[in-house]
C-alpha positions in Angstrom: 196.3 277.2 -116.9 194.5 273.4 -117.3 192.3 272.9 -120.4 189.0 270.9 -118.6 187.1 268.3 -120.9 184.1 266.6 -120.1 183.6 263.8 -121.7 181.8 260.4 -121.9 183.3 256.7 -121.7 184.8 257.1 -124.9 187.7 259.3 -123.9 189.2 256.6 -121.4 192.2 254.9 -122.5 193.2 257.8 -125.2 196.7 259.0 -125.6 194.9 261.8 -124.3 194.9 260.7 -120.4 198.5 258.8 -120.5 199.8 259.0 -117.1 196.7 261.0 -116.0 196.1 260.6 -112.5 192.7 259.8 -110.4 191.6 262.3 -108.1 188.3 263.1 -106.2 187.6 266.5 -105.1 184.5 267.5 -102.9 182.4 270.7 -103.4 179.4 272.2 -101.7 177.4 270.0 -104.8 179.2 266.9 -104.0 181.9 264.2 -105.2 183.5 265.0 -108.3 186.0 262.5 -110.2 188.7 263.4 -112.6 191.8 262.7 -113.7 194.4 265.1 -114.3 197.7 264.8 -116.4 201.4 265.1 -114.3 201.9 268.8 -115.9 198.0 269.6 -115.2 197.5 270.6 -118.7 194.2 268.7 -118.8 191.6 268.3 -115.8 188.9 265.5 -117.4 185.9 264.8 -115.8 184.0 262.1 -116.7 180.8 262.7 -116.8 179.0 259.6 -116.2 181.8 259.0 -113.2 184.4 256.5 -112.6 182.3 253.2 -113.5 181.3 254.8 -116.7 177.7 254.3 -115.1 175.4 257.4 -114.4 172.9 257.4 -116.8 172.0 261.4 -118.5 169.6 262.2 -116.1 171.5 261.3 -113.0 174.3 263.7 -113.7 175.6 266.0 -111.3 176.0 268.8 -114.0 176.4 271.3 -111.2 179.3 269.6 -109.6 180.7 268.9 -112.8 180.9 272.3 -114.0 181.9 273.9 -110.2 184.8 271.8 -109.9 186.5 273.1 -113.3 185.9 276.5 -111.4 187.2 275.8 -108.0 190.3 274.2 -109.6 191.1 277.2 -111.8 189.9 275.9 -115.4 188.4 278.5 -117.3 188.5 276.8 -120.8 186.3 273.7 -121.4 185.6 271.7 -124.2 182.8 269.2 -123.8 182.5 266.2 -125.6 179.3 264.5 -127.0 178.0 261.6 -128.7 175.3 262.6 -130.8 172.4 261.3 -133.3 172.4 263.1 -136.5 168.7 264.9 -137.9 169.9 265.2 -141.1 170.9 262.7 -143.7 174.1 264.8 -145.4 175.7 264.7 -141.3 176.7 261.4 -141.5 177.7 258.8 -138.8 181.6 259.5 -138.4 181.3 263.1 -139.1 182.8 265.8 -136.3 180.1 269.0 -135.3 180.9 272.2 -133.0 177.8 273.3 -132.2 177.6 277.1 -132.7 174.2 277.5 -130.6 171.7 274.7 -128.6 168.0 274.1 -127.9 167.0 272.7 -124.6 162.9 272.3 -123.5 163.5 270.5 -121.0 164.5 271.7 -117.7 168.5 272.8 -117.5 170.1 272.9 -113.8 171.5 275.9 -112.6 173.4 277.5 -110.2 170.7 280.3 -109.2 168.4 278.0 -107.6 167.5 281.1 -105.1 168.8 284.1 -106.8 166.6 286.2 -109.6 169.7 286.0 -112.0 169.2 285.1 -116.0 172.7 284.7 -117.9 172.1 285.3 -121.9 173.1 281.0 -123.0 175.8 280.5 -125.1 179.4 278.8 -126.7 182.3 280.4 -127.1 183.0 281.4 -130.2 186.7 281.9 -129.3 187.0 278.5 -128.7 184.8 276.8 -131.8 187.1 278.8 -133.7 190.6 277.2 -132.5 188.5 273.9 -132.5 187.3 274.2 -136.2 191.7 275.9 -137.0 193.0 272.7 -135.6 190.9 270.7 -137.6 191.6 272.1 -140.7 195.4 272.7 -139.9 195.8 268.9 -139.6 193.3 267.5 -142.2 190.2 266.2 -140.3 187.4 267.3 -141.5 184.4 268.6 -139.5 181.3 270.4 -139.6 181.6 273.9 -138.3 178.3 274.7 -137.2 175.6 273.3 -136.3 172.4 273.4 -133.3 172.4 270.5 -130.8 169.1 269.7 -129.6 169.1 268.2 -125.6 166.8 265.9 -124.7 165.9 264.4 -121.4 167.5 260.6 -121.3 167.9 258.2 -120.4 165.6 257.2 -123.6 166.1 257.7 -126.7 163.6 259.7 -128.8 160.7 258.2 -130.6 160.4 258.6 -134.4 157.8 261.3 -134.2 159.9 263.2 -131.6 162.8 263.3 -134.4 160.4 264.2 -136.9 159.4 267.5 -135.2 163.0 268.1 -134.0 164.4 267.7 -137.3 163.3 270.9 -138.8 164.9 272.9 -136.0 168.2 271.4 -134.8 171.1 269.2 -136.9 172.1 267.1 -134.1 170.5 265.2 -130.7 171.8 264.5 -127.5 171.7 264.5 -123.6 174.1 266.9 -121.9 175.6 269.5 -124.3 173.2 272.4 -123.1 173.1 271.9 -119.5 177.0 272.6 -119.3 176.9 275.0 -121.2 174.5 276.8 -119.6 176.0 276.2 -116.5 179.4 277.3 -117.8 178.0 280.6 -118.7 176.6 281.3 -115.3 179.9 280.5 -113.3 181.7 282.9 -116.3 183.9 279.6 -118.0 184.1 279.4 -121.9 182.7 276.5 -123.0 182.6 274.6 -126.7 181.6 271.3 -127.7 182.9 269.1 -130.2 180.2 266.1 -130.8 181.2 262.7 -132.4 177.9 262.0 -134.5 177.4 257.9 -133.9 174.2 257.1 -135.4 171.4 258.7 -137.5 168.4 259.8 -135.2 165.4 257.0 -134.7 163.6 256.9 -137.7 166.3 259.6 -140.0 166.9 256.5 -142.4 163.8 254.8 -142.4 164.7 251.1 -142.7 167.3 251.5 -139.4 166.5 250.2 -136.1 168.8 252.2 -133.0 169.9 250.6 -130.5 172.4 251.7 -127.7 175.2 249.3 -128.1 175.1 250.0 -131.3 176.0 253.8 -130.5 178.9 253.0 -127.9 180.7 251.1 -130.8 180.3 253.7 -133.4 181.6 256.2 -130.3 184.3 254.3 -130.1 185.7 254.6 -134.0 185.3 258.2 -133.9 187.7 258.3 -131.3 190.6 258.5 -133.3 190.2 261.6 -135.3 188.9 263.2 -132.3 191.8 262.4 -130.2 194.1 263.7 -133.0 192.3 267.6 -132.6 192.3 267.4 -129.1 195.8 266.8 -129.0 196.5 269.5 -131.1 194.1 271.9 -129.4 195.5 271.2 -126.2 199.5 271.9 -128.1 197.4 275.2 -129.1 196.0 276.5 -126.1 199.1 276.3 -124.2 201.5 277.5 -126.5 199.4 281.2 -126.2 
């Protein structure tokens, strides 16, 4: 059975995808790209598509999450960049989320069914995430609640400062596939690379997004070492 990740730009170019190849599938939501490894233990969908270019907003989160279904995936493990709300979760760090807060509006699949799914990650799967970790020395944070905002902005500083008191982390997809995952019955998890402090955490810091997609990219490393692993994991059982 194929592990499915989600992921941003970062992932591209990992030891992760070696020999991976390109693939487009079409479902009722449209065009889905991914790349899948020669022994289909992995199916990875990028989520902002093969030119790295679809900004948060413009996300087919529907598609996303469908095609892992129609292609037999029932494990996925999303991964996020993320702004930290607290000063002791420092840029660098690793979080699994143990539970999200979304106010804005989150796609789903029920669009005209009367159907509410109780929202959720899989606690089966933050636990092997959070095993590996510690198995092989990288250190994370095991808990933690990712709050979603809209995008393709960031947030202001006062938007932070009300945020701050009820989530650890922020970003702009984590809650809508997992929402989405619960509804078509797929365990879901997250593992979030935390790249910057949130606008206006440390006062004297001005955010900008380049600045983010660099500090993505030196997280990689220790994120690719417990994928890796988690993958070895998953199909060894």
């Amino acid at each position: 059975m194929s592990l499915g990740i989600i992921g941003g730009t970062s992932l591209f170019g990992t030891k992760l995808l070696e020999g991976a190849k390109e693939k487009e599938v079409e479902i009722k939501y449209g065009t889905v790209y991914l790349l899948s490894t020669a022994a289909h233990e992995i199916i990875f969908i990028p989520r902002h598509g093969k030119e790295r270019n679809i900004p948060p907003h413009r996300i087919n989160y529907k598609a996303n999450i469908m095609a892992f279904k129609e292609l037999g995936v029932e494990k996925i493990i999303g991964v996020t960049s993320v702004g930290s709300l607290k000063r002791e979760i420092k840029p660098r760090f690793l979080v699994v989320p143990h539970d999200y807060i979304s106010l804005c509006s989150i796609p789903s699949i029920y669009d005209d069914e009367l159907v509410h799914v109780t929202p959720g990650l899989d606690e089966g799967l933050r636990t092997a995430i959070i095993k590996v970790a510690k198995d092989i020395g990288v250190d994370l944070v095991e808990n933690g609640v990712y709050f979603q905002t809209m995008g393709p902005r960031l947030e202001t500083r006062a938007e932070i400062n009300l945020i701050k008191n009820y989530a650890d982390v922020v970003g702009m997809s984590m809650a809508s596939e997992a929402t989405l995952a619960k509804e078509l019955g797929l365990r879901y998890a997250n593992v979030s690379t935390v790249d910057n402090y949130a606008h206006g955490i440390i006062a004297e810091e001005e955010l900008e997004y380049n600045m983010i997609v660099d500090a993505a990219s030196k997280s990689m490393a220790e994120l690719e070492k417990v994928l890796m692993k988690l993958i070895e994991v998953i199909h060894a059982d």
